[in-house]
C-alpha positions in Angstrom: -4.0 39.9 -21.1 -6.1 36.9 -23.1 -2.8 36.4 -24.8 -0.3 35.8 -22.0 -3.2 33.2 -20.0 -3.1 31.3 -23.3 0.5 31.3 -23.0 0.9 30.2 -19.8 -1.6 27.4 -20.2 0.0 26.4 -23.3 3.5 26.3 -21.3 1.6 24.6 -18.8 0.9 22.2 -21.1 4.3 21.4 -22.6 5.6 20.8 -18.6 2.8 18.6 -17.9 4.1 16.3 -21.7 7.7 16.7 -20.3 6.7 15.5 -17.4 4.6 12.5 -18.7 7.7 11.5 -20.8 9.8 11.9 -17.3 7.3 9.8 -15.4 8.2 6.8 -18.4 11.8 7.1 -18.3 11.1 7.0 -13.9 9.8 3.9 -15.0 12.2 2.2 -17.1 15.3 3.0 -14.6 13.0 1.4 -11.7 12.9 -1.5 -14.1 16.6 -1.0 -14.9 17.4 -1.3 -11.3 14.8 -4.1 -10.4 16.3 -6.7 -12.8 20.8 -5.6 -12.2 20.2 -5.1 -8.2 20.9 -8.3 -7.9 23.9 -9.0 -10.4 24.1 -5.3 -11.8 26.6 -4.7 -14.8 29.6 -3.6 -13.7 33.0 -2.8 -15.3 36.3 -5.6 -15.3 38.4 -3.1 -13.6 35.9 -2.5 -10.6 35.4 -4.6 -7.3 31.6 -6.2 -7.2 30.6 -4.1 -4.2 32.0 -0.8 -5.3 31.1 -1.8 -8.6 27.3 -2.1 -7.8 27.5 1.1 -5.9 28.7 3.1 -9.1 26.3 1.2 -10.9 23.2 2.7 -8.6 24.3 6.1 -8.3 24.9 5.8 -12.2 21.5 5.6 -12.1 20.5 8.1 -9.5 22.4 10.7 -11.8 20.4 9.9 -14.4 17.1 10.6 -12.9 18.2 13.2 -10.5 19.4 15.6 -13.6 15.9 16.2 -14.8 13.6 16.6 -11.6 16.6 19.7 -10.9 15.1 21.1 -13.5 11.7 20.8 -12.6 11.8 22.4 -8.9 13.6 25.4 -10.8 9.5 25.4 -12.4 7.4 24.3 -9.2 5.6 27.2 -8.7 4.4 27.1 -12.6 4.1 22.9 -12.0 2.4 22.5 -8.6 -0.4 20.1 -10.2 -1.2 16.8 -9.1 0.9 15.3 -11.8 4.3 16.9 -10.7 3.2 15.7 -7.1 2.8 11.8 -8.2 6.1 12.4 -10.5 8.1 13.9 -7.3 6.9 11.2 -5.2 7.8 8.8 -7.4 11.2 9.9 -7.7 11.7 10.0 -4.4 10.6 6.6 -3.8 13.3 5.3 -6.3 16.0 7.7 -4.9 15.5 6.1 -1.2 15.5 3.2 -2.8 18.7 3.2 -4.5 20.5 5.4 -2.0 19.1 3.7 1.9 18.1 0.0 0.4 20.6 -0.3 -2.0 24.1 1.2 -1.8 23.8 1.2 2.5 23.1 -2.4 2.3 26.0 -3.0 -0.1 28.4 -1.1 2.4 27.0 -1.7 5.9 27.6 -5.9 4.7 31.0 -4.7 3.1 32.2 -3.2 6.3 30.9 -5.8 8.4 32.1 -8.9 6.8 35.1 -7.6 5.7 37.0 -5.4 8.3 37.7 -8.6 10.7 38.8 -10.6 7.7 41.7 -8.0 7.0 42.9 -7.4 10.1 43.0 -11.5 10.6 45.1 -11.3 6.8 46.8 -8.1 7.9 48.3 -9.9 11.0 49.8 -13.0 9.4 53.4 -13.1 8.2 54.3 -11.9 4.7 57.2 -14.6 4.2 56.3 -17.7 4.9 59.8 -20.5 5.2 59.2 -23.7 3.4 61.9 -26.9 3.5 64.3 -27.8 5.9 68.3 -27.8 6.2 69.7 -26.4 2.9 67.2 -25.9 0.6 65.2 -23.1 2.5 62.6 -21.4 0.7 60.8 -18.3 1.2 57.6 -17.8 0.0 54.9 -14.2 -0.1 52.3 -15.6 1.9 49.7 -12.7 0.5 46.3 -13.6 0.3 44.1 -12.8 -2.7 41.2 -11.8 -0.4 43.3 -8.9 1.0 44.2 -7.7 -2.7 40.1 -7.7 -3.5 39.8 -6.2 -0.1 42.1 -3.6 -0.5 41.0 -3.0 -4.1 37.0 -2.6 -2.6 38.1 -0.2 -0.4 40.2 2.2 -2.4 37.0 2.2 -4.9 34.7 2.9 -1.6 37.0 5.7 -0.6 36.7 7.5 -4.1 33.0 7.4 -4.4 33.1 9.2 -0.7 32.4 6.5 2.1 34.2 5.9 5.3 36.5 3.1 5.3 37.2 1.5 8.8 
């Protein structure tokens, strides 16, 4: 019986390293995301508001993976440290999910679904000369295409597009 309390303290133990080490990496992706919120990385192929989306839930998977883990363990890891850890992840998670990515797409839908309707309703051919030199010409504007683009990457990652 001496034994297995040893044990389980020393197991204890372990959790409350893994967790210190979980706390640090917490730390850097709050850092992470306080200096790219702004201007975050994104890739060439991806539209800037979908873009920064991907790039916050990029970064939401990588801190959500571990704390999984840890509630599998809370009854062995209800100590004050796994309290401040949890907290702290949930601070960062609202964060990046509320602040973040429902800023991004509340402004997205906002300033853009009057825009394409207006860019929607003009004509696609436009006629240009007189007489017998007639020319027609694709009157498509390239804020529809980044439009269009923004919201085919909005509908993949899951949100409604208006």
């Amino acid at each position: 019986m001496k034994t297995r309390k040893e044990i389980k303290d020393l197991l204890t133990e372990k959790y409350v390293d893994v967790l210190k080490r979980y706390e640090i990496e917490l730390a850097d992706m709050e850092e992470l995301f306080r200096i790219g919120k702004d201007k975050p990385p994104i890739s060439k192929n991806m539209p800037p508001k979908a873009g920064s989306i991907a790039w916050s839930r990029s970064i939401m998977g990588r801190i959500k993976a571990p704390i999984k883990k840890f509630k599998t363990k809370a009854d062995q890891l209800m100590i004050q440290k796994f309290k401040d850890v949890a907290f702290k992840y949930v601070h960062l998670a609202k964060e990046l999910d509320k602040n973040h990515e429902e800023i991004i797409y509340n402004t997205w839908t906002r300033e853009n679904t009057g825009e394409a309707i207006e860019l929607l309703q003009e004509h696609i051919l436009t006629k240009t000369g007189d007489g017998d030199s007639v020319d027609y010409k694709v009157n498509f504007a390239p804020q529809l295409k980044v439009i269009i683009r923004e919201a085919k990457f909005l509908d993949r990652i899951g949100k409604n597009i208006p």
